[in-house]
C-alpha positions as CSV (number, residue, x, y, z in Angstrom):
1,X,192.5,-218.0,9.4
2,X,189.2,-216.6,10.6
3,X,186.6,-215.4,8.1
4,X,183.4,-213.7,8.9
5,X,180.4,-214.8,6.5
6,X,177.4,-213.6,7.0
7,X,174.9,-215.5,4.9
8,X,170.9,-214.3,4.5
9,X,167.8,-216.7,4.5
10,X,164.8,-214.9,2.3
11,X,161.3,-215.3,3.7
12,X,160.3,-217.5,0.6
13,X,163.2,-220.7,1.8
14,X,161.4,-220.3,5.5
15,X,157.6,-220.4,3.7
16,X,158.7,-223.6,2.0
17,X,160.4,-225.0,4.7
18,X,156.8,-224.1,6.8
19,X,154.6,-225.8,3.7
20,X,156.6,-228.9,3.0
21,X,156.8,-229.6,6.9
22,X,152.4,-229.1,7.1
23,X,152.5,-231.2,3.8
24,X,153.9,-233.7,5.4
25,X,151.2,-234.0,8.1
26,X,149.0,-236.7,7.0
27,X,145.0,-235.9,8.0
28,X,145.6,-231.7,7.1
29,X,146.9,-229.6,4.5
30,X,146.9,-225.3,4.4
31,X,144.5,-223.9,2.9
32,X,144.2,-221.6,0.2
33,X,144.4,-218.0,0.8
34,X,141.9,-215.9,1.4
35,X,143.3,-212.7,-0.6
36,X,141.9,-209.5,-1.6
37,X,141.8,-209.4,-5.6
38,X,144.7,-206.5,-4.9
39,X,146.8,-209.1,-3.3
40,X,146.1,-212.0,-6.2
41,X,147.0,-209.5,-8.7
42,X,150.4,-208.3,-6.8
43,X,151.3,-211.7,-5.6
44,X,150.9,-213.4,-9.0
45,X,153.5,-216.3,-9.4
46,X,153.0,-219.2,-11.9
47,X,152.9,-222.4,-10.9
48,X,151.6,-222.0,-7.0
49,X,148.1,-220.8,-5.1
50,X,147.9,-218.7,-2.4
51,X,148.0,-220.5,0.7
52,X,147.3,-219.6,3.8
53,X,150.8,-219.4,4.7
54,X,152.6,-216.2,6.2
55,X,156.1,-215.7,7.8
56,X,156.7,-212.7,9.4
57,X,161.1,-212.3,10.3
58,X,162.4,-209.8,12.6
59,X,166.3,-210.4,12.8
60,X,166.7,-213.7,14.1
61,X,162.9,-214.2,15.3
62,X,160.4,-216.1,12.8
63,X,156.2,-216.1,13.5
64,X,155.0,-218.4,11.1
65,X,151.0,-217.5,10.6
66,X,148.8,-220.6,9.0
67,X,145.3,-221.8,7.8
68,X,145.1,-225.4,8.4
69,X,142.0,-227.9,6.2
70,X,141.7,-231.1,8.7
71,X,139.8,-234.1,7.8
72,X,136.6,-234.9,9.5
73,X,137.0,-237.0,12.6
74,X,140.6,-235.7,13.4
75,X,141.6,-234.4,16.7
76,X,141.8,-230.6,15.6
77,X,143.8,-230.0,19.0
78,X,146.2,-232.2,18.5
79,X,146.8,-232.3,15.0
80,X,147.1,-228.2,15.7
81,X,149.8,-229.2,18.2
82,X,151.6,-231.5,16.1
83,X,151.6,-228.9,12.9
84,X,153.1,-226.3,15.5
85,X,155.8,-228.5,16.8
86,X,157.0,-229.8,13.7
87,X,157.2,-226.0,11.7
88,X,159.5,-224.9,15.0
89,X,161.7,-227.7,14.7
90,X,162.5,-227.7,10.8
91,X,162.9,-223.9,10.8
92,X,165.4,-223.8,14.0
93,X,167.3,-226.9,12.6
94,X,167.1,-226.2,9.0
95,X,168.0,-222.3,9.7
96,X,169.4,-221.6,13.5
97,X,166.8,-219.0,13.8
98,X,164.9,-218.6,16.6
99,X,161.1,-219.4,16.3
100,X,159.2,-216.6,18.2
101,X,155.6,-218.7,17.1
102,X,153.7,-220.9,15.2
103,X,150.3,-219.9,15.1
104,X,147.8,-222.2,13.8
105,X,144.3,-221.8,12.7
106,X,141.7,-224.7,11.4
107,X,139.9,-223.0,8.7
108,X,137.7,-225.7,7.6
109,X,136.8,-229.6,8.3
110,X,136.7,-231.7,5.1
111,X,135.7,-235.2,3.8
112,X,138.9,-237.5,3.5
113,X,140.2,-237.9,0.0
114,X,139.6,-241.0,-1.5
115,X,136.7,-241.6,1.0
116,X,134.1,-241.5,-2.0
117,X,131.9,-239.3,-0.7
């Protein structure tokens, strides 16, 4: 008995499987959005900020688009490198999908939490 079932993954379970892979990346985390007020206001949900976080799916292909904070006196190169890897691997193992790219972009360097100053 063969059955065919065709089963759909929305652009918000890819997002959060992109976000909680970067927030698991100790010395970054994505930054916040830089939106339009027309955007804020249509992309309103309670509960989370913008983030500078964007999937973009055609069929089976994923880009994954993302602002990156990284704490002073990190290697932005490889900390970029190691942010790309990791979002390809947990969307094509998590999903079977085929990331086309992850493109990553250091929006600003900050001061360390807890580092006092």
């Amino acid at each position: 008995m063969t059955t065919n079932t065709e089963i759909e993954i929305s652009k918000s379970v890819l997002t959060d499987i992109a976000a909680t892979t970067l927030d698991g990346i100790e010395g970054a985390e994505i930054a916040a959005a830089s939106l339009k007020v027309g955007e804020v206001l249509r992309n309103q949900n309670p509960g989370r900020k913008a983030r500078a976080l964007r999937v973009t799916r055609e069929g089976n292909d994923v880009t994954i688009e993302v602002g990156l904070n990284v704490e002073f006196g990190r290697n932005l190169l490889a900390l970029s490198k190691k942010a790309q890897q990791a979002v390809r691997e947990n969307i094509e193992l998590m999903t079977g999908l085929k990331v086309r790219a992850v493109n990553v972009t250091v929006q600003n360097v900050c001061v360390p939490k807890g580092s006092g100053a």
